[in-house]
N, C-alpha and C positions, 0 to 999 in steps of 0.2 A: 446529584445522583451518582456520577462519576467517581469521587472522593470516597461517597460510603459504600459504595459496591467492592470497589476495590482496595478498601484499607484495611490492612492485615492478610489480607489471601495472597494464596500462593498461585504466581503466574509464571507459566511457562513460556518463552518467546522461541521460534526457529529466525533466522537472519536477523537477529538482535544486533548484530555490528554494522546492515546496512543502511540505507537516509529513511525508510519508512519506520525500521526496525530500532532506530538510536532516538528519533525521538518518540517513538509507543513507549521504551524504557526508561526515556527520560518524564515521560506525562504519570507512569506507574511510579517509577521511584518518589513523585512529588502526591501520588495520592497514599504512600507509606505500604507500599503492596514490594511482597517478596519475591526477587525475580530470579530466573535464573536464566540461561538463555543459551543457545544452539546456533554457531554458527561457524564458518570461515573467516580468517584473517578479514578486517576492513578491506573493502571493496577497493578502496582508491589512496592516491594521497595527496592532497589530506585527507583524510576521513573522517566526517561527522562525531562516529563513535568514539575515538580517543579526545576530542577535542569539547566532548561532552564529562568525559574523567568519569565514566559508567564504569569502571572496572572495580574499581575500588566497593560499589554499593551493591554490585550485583553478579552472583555465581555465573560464569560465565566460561562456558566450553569451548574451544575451538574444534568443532568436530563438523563432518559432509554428509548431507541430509539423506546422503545415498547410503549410508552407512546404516543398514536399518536396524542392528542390533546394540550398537551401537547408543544411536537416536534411541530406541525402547529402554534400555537402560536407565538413559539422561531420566526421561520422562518418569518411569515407573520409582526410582529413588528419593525423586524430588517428591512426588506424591503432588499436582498441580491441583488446585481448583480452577485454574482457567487455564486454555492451553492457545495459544494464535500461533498460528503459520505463517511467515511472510516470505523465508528461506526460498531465494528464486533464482534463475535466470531470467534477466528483468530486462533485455536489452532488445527488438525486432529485429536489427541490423544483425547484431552475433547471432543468430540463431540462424540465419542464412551459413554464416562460416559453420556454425558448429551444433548441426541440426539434433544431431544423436543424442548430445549432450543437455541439451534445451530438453529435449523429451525425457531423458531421464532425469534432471532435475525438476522440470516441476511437474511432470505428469507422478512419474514412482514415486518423486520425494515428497509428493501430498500421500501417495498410497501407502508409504512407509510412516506416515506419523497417524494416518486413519488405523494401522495395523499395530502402533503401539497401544494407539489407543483402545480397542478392541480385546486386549488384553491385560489395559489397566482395569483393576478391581476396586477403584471407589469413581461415586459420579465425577462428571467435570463434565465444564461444557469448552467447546472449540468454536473457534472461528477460521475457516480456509483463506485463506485472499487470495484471489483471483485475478483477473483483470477484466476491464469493460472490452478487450478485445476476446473475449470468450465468445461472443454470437459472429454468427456467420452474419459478415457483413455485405449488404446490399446495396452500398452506396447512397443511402438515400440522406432527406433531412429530416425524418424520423426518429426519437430515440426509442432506443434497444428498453423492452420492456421481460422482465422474467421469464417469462414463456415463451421468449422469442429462439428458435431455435442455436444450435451451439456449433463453431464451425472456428472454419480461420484456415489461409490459403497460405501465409506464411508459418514457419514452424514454434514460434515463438505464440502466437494466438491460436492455433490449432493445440497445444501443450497445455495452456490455459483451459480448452475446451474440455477436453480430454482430464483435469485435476477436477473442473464442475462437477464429469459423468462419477468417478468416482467416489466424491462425497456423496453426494447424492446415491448410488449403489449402496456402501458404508452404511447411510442414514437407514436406508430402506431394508438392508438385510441384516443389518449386525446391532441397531441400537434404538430400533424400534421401542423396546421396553425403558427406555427414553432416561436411563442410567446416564450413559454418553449422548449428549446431547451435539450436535454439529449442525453447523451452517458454513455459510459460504458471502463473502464480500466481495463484491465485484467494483472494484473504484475507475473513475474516469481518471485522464492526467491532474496527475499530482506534483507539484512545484511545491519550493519553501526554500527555505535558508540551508546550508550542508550537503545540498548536494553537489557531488565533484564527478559523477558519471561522464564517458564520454559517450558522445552520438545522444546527449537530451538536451532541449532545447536551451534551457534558461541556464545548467553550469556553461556549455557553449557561448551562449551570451556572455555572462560573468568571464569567461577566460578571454574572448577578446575585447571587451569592453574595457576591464583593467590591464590589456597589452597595447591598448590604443589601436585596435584593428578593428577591419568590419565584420560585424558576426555574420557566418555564412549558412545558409538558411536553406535547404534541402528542397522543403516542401509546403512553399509558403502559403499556397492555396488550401492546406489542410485544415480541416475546423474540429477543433478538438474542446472537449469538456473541460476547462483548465478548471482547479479548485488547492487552496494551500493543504498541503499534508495534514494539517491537525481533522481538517474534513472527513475525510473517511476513516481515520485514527478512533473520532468523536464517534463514527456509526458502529465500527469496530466493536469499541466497548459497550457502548449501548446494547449490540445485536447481542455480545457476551452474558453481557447484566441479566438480560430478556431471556435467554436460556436459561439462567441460573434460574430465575425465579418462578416461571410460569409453570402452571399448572401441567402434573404430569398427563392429563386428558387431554392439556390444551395446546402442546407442543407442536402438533405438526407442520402448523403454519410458519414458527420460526425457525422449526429444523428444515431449510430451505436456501436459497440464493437470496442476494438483497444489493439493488444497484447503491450506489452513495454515489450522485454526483450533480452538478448544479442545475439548474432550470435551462431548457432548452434556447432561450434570449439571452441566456449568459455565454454561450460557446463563442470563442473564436477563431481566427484563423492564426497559422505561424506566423505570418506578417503581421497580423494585428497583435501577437504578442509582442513580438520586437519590437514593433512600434511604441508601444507601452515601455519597454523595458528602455528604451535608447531615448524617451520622452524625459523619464525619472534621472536617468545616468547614460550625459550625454555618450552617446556613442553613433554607430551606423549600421547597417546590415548589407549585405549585396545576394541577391536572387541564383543560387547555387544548383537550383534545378537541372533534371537529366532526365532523361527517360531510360540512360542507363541505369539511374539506381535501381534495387533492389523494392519490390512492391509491398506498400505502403498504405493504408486505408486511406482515404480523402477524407469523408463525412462518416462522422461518428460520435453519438450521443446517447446518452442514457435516461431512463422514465426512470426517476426514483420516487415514485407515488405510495410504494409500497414501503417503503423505508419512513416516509413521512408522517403514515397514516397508524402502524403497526408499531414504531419504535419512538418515534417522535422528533425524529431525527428532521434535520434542512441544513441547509449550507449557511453559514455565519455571515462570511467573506463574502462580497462582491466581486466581479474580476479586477475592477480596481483598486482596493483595499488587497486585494491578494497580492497583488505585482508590489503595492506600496511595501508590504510587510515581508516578501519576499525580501527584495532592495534594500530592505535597513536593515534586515540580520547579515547578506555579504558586508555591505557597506561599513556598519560598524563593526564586522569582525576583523576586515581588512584593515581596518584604522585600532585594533591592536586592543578591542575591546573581548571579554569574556565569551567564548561562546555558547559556554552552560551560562550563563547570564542571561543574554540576550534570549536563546531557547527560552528559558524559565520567565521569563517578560513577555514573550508572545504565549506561552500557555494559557499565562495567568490571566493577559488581556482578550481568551480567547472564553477561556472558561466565564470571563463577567457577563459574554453576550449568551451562553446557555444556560445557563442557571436562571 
């Protein structure tokens, strides 16, 4: 389904250079889909995206998603049949330093690409990506189901909530007549191979694991939705595909939110990642807790009943086949192996269990 939906159409990417963003245009450039994409210099260094060699196959901008005339531009030239948004301030800890910022990129910088959209002249359908820290969280052991209200105490998940209100305004005032078609992705923690972020758990891992150090671990008590990157990538284009096609009477229900994330018995704790991660590659952890850090969710999970039941979508990966597959894309990259290679090896072994 993946391959024919998207071979030969034209996709539009915003944060195409960062870890969710380099391999979505690494999985399009291999279903033959034409890409262009929207973004800032790579995040980090190294960075996933050069080390993918995407430049070469795919039009690609370096432009700031705050730039909204910019952004319309990009969009309206290209002429997209799909457009996805991932272009973020992605980090809970920075948005503590640099809260204004956080808000104006992902709260405007969804409303800047809702607002090109609005005045592109032929259909497309979009997809928002969100985060699962979009609901005002309760602490509980619960997951967060669609209709659960939309909140966040830090500024980094309140910005999220805040991108939700607006597609969802977008959907309801500007594209009803169901031309532009929009939804919204809300993924749990996402792990894989490429990412070099600082302050996430698993490049932290990977940075002292291969310095021979203990990885130091914030907040080990926290239980979080882990799932490999290709997981919400898979609902992504599904939820795309499902725009594209469905009936224009029958739109409403997927012009909406849609959680992607694993089964409430698959969550973990930080320690029980590390533990996993320093099981695979020997290493250590040490317990780095404060009550000074800056506030953080403990418990947090996602119902993705409606992603299951509507798109067809479920998580591939186990949490242990996730950490395994994580592990060997560092492991053999750092032993001087391809890493559009290996990427393109876990696609491909990802796409035999969905098809």
């Amino acid at each position: 389904m993946i391959r024919q939906t998207y071979n030969g159409k034209r996709v539009f990417l915003t944060g195409h250079t960062g870890f969710k963003g380099a391999w979505l245009s690494a999985w399009l450039r291999e279903c033959g889909a034409t890409i262009k994409g929207y973004s800032l210099d790579p995040p980090s260094q190294p960075s996933l995206y050069p080390q993918l060699d995407l430049d070469k196959d795919i039009e690609s901008v370096r432009g700031d998603i705050r730039d909204a005339d910019r952004l319309a531009a990009s969009i309206h030239d290209f002429r997209p049949d799909f457009v996805f948004h991932l272009a973020a301030q992605s980090l809970v800890r920075r948005s503590y330093d640099e809260p204004v910022e956080t808000f104006n990129v992902n709260a405007m910088g969804t409303v800047n690409v809702l607002e090109a959209l609005r005045s592109y002249d032929s259909a497309c359908s979009a997809v928002m990506v969100t985060s699962d820290k979009c609901y005002q969280n309760k602490e509980w052991m619960y997951g967060y189901r669609e209709n659960d209200p939309l909140g966040g105490i830090d500024p980094y998940s309140c910005s999220k909530a805040m991108a939700e209100l607006a597609t969802s305004s977008y959907q309801q005032a500007f594209f009803s007549e169901k031309r532009i078609r929009v939804a919204s992705g809300r993924a749990g923690n996402v792990i894989g191979g490429g990412d070099y972020a600082v302050d996430r758990i698993v490049p932290d891992c990977i940075r002292a694991i291969t310095a021979d150090q203990p990885i130091s671990v914030r907040n080990p008590l926290s239980r979080r939705p882990w799932q490999h990157v290709l997981e919400p990538l898979h609902g992504y284009l599904r939820l795309a595909a499902k725009l594209e096609s469905c009936d224009a009477g029958n739109c409403d229900g997927y012009c909406s939110g849609f959680n992607f994330g694993p089964p409430n018995e698959s969550n973990r704790t930080v320690a029980e990642l590390a533990d996993a991660m320093t099981n695979h590659w020997k290493g250590s952890w040490k317990d780095c807790s404060s009550n000074n850090n800056p506030h953080e969710a403990k418990l947090l999970s996602l119902v993705a009943d409606k992603a299951n039941h509507m798109l067809g979508w479920r998580n591939v990966w186990n949490f242990e086949e996730t950490i395994k597959e994580t592990l060997s894309w560092y492991r053999r990259v750092s032993e001087h192996e391809s890493a559009a290679a290996v990427t393109l090896e876990q696609i491909h072994r990802f796409e035999k269990r969905i098809d």
